[in-house]
N, C-alpha and C positions, 0 to 999 in steps of 0.2 A: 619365807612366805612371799618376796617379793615377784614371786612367779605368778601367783595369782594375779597381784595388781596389775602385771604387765601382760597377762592374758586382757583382763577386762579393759585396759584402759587399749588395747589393739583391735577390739571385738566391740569398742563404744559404739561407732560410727555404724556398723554393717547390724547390729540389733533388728533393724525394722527398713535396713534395707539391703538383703543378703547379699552376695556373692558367691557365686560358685567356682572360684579359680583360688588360686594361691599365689601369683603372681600381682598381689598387690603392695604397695608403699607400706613397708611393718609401721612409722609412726608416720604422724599428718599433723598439721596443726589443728585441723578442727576434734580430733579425736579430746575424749577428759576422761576419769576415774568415776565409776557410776557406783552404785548402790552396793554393788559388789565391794570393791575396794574397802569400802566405808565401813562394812559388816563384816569384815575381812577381818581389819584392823579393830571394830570390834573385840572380835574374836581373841587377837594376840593380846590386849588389853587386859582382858578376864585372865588368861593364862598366866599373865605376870604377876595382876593383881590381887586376882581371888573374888572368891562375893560368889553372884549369881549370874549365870551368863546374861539374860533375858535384862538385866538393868542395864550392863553393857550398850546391849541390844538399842534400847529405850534410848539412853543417854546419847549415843551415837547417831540416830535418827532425829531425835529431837536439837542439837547439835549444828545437826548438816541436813534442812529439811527439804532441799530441791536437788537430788544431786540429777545429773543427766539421766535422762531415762527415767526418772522418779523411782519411788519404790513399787513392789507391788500393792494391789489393792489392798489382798486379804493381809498384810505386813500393817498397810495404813491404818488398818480400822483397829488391830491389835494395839498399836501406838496409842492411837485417841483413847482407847479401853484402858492400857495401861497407863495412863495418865493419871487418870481416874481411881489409880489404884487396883483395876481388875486387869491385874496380868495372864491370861489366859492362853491357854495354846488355841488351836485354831484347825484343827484336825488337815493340816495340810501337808500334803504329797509335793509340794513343788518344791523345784531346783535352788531354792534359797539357802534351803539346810547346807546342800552340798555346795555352792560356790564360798560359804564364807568359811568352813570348816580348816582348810589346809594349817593355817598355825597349828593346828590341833596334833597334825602327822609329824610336827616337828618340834616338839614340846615335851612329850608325851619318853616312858623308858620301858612299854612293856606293851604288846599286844592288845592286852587287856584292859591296859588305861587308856588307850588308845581307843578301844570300842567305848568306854566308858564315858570317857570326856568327848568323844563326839557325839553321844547319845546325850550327854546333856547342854550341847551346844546349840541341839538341833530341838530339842523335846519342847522348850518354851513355848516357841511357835509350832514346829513343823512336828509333831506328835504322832502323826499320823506313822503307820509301822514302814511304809515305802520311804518316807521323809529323813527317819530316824536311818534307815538302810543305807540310803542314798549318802547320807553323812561319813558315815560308818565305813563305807566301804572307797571314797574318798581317802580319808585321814587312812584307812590302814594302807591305802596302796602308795600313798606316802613315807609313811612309817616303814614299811617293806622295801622301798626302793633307797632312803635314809640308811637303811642299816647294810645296801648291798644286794639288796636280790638282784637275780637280772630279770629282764623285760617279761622272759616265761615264765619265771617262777611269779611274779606278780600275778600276771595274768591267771595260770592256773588255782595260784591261793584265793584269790579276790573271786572268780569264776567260780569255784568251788562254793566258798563261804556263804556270798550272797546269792547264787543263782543268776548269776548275767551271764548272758550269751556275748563273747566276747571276742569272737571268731570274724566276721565279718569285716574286711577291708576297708580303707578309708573312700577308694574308690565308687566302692558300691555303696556304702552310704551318703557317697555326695548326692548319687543319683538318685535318690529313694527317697533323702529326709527334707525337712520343710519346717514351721511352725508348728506346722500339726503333727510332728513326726515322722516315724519311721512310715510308709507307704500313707502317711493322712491316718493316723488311729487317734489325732487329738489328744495325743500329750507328750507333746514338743517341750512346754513348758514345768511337766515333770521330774521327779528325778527320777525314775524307772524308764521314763522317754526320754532322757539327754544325757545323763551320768555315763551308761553303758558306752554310749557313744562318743563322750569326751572321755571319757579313759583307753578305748581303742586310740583315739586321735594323739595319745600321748606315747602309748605304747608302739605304736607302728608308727615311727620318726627316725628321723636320723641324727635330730638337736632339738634343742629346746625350741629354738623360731620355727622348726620344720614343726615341730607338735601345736603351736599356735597357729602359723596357717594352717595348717588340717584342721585344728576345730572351726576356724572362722570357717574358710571354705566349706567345711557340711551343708551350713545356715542354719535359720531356726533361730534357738534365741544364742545367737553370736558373742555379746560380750561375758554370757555367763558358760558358756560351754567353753568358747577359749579360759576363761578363769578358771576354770574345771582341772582344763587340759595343762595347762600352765603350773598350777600347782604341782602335779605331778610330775612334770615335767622336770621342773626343777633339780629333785633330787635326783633322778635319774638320767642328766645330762648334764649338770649345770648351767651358768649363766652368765656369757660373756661380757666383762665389764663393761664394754662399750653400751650392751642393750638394757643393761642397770642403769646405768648414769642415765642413761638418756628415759627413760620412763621414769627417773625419781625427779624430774623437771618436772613433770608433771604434777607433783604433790605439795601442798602446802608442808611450809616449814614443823609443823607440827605431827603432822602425817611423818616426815622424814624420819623425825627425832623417835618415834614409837617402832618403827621399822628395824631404826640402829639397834635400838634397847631389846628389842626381840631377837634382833641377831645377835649381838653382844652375849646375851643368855641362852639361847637357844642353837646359837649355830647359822652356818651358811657354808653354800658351796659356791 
């Protein structure tokens, strides 16, 4: 899972102020681990531990309340709500679901749990049926790429299953996407507007750093699409120990220790 962390904590800096080339510094000092990371780790938490993803969720926000980038809004108000005891989803479509899912793709021994426990990773907050998809079809192209598919067979199973259009070049989407998405359709911040696009970014590479410049490079919302892209990435390239070491600097000692403990049980490439 350490793919995701090192998509987002590479994609911190360029969130809100894009870039359109790939020829930039992979780490920087000012770059941190945003919200992504956070709900990441999350995520692999629940997997180890059991319970209900959504306290995870709670505990981990409440935890870590300022991370870079902050959270999103509709996450905030779920927090304050669930505090309160009213844990509710929040009928949302955004790319939340799907940047923190990946532990899910590597935890998981069956297709089917794999749709399963992304659908309930994702359903707390992100309920909404694009929300739950965008999860969904993350963790399986993980899962698929884990067990050996090659980059087509991904592509056609995940194309298939969920309905993404998954054809388009990373080229042409530099030129097209934005915040507000693909040609401006305003929802950049979706996962039906950025999932599609960080799993091309991952699939059409030549390593794993090639698959995280290509999400950064798109733009739009940068630290969560390279997290997108990076998870996926992972198992279908690996992950040069040198670019490990140096993104696990970035983590508090405690963040490390949950990292090991998830790979230790769950694996690593």
């Amino acid at each position: 899972m350490i793919g995701s962390i090192i998509g987002d904590i590479v994609g911190s800096i360029y969130e809100f102020d894009n870039i359109k080339a790939k020829d930039f510094p992979f780490f920087q000092e000012q770059q941190e681990y945003t919200d992504d990371s956070i709900l990441t780790l999350a995520t692999a938490d629940w997997l180890l531990n059991g319970g209900r993803s959504g306290d995870y969720y709670l505990r981990y926000a409440l935890e870590n309340p300022c991370p870079m980038g902050s959270y999103g809004s509709g996450f905030v108000q779920w927090v304050h709500l669930a505090q309160r005891g009213l844990m509710r989803p929040y009928n949302s479509c955004g790319n939340g679901s799907a940047m923190r899912v990946g532990p899910v793709g590597w935890a998981c021994f069956s297709e089917e749990e794999v749709l399963q426990k992304a659908k309930e990773s994702a359903e707390c907050t992100h309920n909404h049926p694009e929300g739950i998809k965008g999860a969904q079809a993350v963790a399986l192209c993980i899962y698929l790429a884990r067990k050996g598919c090659g980059k087509e067979s991904v592509r056609k199973e995940v194309s298939a299953r969920f309905g993404y259009s998954l054809d388009m070049a990373v080229d042409e989407i530099r030129a097209r996407y934005s915040w507000k998405g693909l040609d401006g359709a305003g929802n950049g911040g979706t996962c039906q507007g950025s999932v599609p696009q960080a799993i091309i970014c991952a699939l059409d590479a030549d390593d794993f750093e090639d698959a995280v410049r290509n999400a950064v490079s798109i733009g739009g919302d940068s630290d969560t699409i390279a997290c997108i892209a990076g998870s996926i990435a992972e198992p279908l390239y690996g992950i040069p120990p040198a670019i490990r070491s140096q993104a696990l600097r970035y983590l508090p000692e405690r963040f490390k220790m949950l990292v090991d403990s998830f790979e230790d049980r769950f694996g690593r490439l």
